[in-house]
C-alpha positions in Angstrom: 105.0 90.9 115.3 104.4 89.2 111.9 100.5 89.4 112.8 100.5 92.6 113.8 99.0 94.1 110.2 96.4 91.7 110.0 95.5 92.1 114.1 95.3 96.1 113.4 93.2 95.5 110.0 90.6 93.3 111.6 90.2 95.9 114.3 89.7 98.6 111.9 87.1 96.6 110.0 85.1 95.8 114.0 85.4 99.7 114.8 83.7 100.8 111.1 81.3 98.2 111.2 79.9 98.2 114.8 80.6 102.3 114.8 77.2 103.3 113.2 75.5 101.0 116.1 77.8 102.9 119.2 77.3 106.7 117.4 74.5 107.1 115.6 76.3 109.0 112.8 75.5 108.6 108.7 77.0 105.0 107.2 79.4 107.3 104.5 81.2 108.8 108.1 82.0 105.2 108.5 83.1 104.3 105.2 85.6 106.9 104.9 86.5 105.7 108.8 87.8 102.7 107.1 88.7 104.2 103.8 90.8 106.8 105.2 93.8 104.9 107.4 94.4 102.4 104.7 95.1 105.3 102.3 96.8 107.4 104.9 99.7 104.7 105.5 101.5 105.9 102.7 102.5 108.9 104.2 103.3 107.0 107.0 105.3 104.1 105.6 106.8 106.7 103.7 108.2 109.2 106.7 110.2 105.7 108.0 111.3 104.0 104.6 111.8 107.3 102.0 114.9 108.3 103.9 116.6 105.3 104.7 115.9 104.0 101.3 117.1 107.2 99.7 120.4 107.5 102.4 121.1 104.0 99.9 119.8 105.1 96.5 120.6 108.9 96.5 123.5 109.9 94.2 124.5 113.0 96.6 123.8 112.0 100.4 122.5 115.8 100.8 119.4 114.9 98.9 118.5 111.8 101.0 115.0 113.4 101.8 114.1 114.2 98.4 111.4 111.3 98.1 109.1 112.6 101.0 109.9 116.1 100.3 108.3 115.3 96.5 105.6 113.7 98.3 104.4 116.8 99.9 105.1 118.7 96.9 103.5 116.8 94.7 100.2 117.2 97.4 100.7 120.9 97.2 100.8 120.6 93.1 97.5 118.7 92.7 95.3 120.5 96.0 93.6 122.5 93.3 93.3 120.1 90.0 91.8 117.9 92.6 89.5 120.5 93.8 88.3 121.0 90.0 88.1 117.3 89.4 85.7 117.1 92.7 83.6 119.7 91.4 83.4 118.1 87.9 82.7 114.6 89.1 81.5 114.4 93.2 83.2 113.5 95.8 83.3 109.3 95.7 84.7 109.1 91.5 87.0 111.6 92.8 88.3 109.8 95.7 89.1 106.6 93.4 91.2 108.4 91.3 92.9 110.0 93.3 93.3 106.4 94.8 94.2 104.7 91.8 96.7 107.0 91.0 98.4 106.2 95.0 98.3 102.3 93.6 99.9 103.3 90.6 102.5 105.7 93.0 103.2 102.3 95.6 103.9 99.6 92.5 106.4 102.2 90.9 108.2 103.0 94.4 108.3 99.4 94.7 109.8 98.8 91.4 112.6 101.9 92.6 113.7 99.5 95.5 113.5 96.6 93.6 116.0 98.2 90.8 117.8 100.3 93.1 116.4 103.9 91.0 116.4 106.8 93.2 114.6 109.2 90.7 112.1 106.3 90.2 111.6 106.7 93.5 111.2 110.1 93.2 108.6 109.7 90.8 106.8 107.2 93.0 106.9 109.7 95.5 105.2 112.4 93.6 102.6 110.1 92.3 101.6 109.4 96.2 101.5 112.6 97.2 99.0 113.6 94.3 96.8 110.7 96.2 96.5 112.6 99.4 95.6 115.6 98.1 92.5 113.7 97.2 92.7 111.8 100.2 92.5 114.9 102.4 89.4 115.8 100.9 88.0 113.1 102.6 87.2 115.2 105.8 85.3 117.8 104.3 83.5 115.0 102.6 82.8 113.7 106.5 81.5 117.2 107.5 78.6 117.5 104.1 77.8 114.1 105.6 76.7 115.5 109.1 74.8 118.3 110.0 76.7 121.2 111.5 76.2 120.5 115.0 78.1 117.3 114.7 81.0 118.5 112.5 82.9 118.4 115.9 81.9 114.3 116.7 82.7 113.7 112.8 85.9 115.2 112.2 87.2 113.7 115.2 85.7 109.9 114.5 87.4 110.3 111.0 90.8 111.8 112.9 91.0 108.5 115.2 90.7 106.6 112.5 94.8 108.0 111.5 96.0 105.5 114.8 94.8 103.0 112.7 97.6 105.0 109.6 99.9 104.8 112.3 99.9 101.1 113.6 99.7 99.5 109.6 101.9 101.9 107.9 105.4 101.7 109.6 104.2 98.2 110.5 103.9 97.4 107.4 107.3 98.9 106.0 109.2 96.7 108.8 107.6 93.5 108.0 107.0 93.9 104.6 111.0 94.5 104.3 112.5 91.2 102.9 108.9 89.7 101.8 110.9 90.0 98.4 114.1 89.9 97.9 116.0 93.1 96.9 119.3 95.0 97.7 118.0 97.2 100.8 114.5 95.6 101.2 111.1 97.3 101.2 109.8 96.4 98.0 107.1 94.2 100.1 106.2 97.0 101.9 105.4 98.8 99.0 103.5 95.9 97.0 101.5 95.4 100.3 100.9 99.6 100.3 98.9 98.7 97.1 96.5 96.2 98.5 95.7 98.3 101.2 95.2 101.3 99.2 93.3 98.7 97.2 91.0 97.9 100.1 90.3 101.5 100.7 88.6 102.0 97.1 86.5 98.7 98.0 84.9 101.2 100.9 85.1 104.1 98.7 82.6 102.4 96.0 80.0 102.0 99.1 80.0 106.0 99.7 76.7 107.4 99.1 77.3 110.3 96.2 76.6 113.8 97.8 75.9 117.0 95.6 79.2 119.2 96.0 79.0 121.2 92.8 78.7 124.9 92.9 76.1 125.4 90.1 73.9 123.3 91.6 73.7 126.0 94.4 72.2 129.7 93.9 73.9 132.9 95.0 76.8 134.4 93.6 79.9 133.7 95.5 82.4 136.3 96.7 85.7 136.4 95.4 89.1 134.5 97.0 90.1 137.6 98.2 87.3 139.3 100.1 87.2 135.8 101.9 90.4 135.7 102.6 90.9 138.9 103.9 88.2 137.8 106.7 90.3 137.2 110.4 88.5 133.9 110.7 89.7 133.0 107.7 93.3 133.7 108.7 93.4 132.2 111.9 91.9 129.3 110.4 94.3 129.0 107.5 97.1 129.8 109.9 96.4 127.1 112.5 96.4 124.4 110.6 99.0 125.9 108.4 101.6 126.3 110.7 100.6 122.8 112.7 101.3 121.1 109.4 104.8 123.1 108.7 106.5 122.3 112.1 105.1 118.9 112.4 106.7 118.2 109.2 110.0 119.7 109.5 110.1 117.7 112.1 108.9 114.6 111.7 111.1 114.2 108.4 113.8 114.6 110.0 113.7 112.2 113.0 114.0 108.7 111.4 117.3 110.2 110.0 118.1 111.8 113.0 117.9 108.8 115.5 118.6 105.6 113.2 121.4 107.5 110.8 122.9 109.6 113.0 122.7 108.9 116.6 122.4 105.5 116.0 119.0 103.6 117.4 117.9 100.8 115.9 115.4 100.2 113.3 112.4 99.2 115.4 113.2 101.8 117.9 112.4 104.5 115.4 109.4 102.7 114.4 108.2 103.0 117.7 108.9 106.8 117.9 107.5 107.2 114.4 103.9 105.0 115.6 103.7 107.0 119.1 104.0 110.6 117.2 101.3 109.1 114.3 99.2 108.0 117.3 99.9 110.9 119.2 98.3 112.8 116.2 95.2 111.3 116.2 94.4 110.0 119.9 93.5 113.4 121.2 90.6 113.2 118.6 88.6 110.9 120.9 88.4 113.7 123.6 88.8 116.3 120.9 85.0 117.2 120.4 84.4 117.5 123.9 87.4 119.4 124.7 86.4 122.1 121.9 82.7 122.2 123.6 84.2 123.1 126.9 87.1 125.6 126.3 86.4 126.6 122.4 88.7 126.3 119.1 90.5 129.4 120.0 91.7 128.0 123.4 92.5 124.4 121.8 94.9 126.5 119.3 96.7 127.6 121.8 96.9 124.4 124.2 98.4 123.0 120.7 101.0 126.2 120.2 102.1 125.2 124.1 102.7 122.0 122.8 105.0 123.2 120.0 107.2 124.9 122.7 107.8 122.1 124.5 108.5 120.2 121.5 111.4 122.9 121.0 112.2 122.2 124.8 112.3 118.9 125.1 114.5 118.6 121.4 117.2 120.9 123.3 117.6 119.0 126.2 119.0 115.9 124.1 118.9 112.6 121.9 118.1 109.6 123.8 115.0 107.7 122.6 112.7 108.9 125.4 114.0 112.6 124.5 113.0 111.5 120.7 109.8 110.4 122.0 108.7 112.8 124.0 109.6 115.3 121.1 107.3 114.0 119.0 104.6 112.8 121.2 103.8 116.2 121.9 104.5 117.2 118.5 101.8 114.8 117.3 99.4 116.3 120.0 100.0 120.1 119.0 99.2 119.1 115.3 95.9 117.3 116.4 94.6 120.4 118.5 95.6 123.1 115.4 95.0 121.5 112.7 91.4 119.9 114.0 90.4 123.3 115.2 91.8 124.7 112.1 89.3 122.6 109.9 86.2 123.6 112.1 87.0 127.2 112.3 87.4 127.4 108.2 83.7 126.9 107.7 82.7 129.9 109.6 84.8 132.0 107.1 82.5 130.8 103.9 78.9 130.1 102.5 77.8 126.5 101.5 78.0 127.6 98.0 81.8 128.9 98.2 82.8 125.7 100.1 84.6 123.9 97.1 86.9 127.2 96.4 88.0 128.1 99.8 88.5 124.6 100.8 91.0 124.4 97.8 92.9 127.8 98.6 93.1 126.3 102.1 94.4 123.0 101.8 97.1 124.7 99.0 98.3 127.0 101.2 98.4 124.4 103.9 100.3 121.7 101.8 102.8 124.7 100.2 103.7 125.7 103.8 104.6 121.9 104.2 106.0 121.8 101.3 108.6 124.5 102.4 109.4 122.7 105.2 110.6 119.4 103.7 112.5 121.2 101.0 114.4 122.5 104.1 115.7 119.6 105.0 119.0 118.5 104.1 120.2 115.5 106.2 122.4 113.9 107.3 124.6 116.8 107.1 122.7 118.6 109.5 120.6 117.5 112.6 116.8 118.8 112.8 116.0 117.6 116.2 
């Protein structure tokens, strides 16, 4: 088990560097293949360790979730300074702020467990969520790197690269536990959440700068609300909207939910936890050629039949094959909304508007989520 990290790293590392040879796809779709995981494992690490560290560290047990719920807030909060930042400075110095500001974000949530500060936390929370607002930029910076007619192949190499998110990320908040010592652990697995974030900005300075401001490009644009009064624009929004909400309500919930309350061990929710974050991204190997054969607006809805049975199978009850398949298929109704979500939004907007639509999007997307964390108030009350 101690291996594991380095075993899942090295693959990562064989996958971007022997991918361009497999799919002949541009070297930046690669990059941000390898880029994108490391990042991404904060959220991960994150959804098992915020909780149970904040069950320990929280003043009032009602506010246990408070770190990951800041997290997503604090992505909501900078969607749109991050948009205006891209705009000012391109994609790739973009992406290393917003990725020196998630190393800043681990080292002071390592420093909360270390000292036993909830509020620092907190902070370190909010710090990491600004990151992934940046680091969600990172697919539309796959799709300017493709032509149009292989958005569908790029999104989904970039979305398998999130297994990869879910294998280091929990992995690394269970071993990393007691590498130093502290009252309830973890302070290792934030320390080693910096040198991976660390190794993603090594990738990032090997991106190729693409041309993503908007007065570099003729035409007037149209204003925010004559897009967004377009039914493309709404179904789009809405799919991946409403994929991100319910995923998140529940997925927030469950580590609390199974080791607090119904109580399964530790490295039996990290194994729920790693099947749902593989569940999310898997699909996106078959995911291009599924859309080609049965079209976005047929995926939405195999992934709003998913949600159902999510709601079925929570009702039914608690054992760790009902938690699992709960959020198996709740991994696999995100994947087919919120990827179908990202290719429909394109067709709702001109190259030229790209930057302000994008930005409305992923706010609204990240707000939605947002709502859903903040209704969370375990361990007084049981989600799933």
């Amino acid at each position: 088990m101690e291996y594991t990290l380095f075993i899942t790293l090295a693959v990562l590392c064989l996958c971007a560097f022997f991918g361009k040879h497999v799919i002949n796809l541009p070297r930046n779709l690669w990059l941000l293949f390898f880029a994108q995981p490391l990042a991404m494992c904060a959220t991960s690490l994150m959804v098992l360790v915020s909780g149970i560290l904040g069950q320990h560290l929280a003043p009032d047990p009602e506010i246990a979730t408070l770190p990951i719920s800041t997290l997503i807030i604090g992505v909501a909060m900078a969607v749109i300074p991050a948009n205006r930042l891209t705009n000012r400075v391109g994609r790739r110095a973009s992406l290393l702020i917003g990725l020196s500001i998630a190393v800043i974000g681990a080292l002071v949530s390592a420093s909360a467990a270390y000292y036993l500060s909830f509020w620092l936390l907190v902070v370190g929370s909010v710090l990491l969520g600004f990151s992934m607002s940046f680091v969600a930029q990172m697919r539309f910076c796959a799709l300017e790197s493709v032509d149009e007619k292989d958005n569908a192949t790029a999104l989904s190499v970039l979305m398998v690269g999130g297994i990869f998110a879910a294998m280091l990320g929990p992995e690394l908040a269970v071993s990393g536990k007691d590498w130093i010592d502290s009252a309830h652990g973890f302070v290792g697995s934030f320390v080693g959440l910096a040198g991976l974030i660390l190794l993603s900005m090594m990738a990032i300075t090997q991106i190729t700068p693409t041309q993503v401001k908007e007065s570099a490009i003729e035409g007037a644009p149209r204003s925010l609300i004559d897009i967004c009064r377009q039914p493309i624009f709404l179904v789009a929004l809405a799919s991946a909207a409403i994929g991100y909400g319910v995923m998140s309500y529940v997925m927030t919930a469950t580590p609390l939910s199974m080791h607090v309350l119904d109580g399964h061990t530790l490295e039996q929710t990290k194994w729920v936890v790693q099947s749902h974050i593989i569940a999310m991204y898997l699909p996106s190997l078959f995911s291009a050629w599924i859309i080609r054969k049965v079209g976005l607006l047929n995926v939405m809805l195999i992934g709003t039949l998913c949600y159902l049975a999510v709601a079925l199978f929570a009702y039914l009850g608690h054992s760790v094959m009902h938690y699992w398949w709960v959020m198996v298929l709740l991994g696999i109704g995100w994947n087919f909304l919120f990827s179908s979500g990202t290719l429909l939004l394109p067709k709702s907007y001109e190259t030229h508007e790209r930057l302000r639509v994008q930005a409305i999007n992923d706010f609204s997307i990240f707000c939605t989520q947002a709502v859903s964390y903040t209704h969370l108030t375990l361990p007084t009350k049981r989600i799933v």
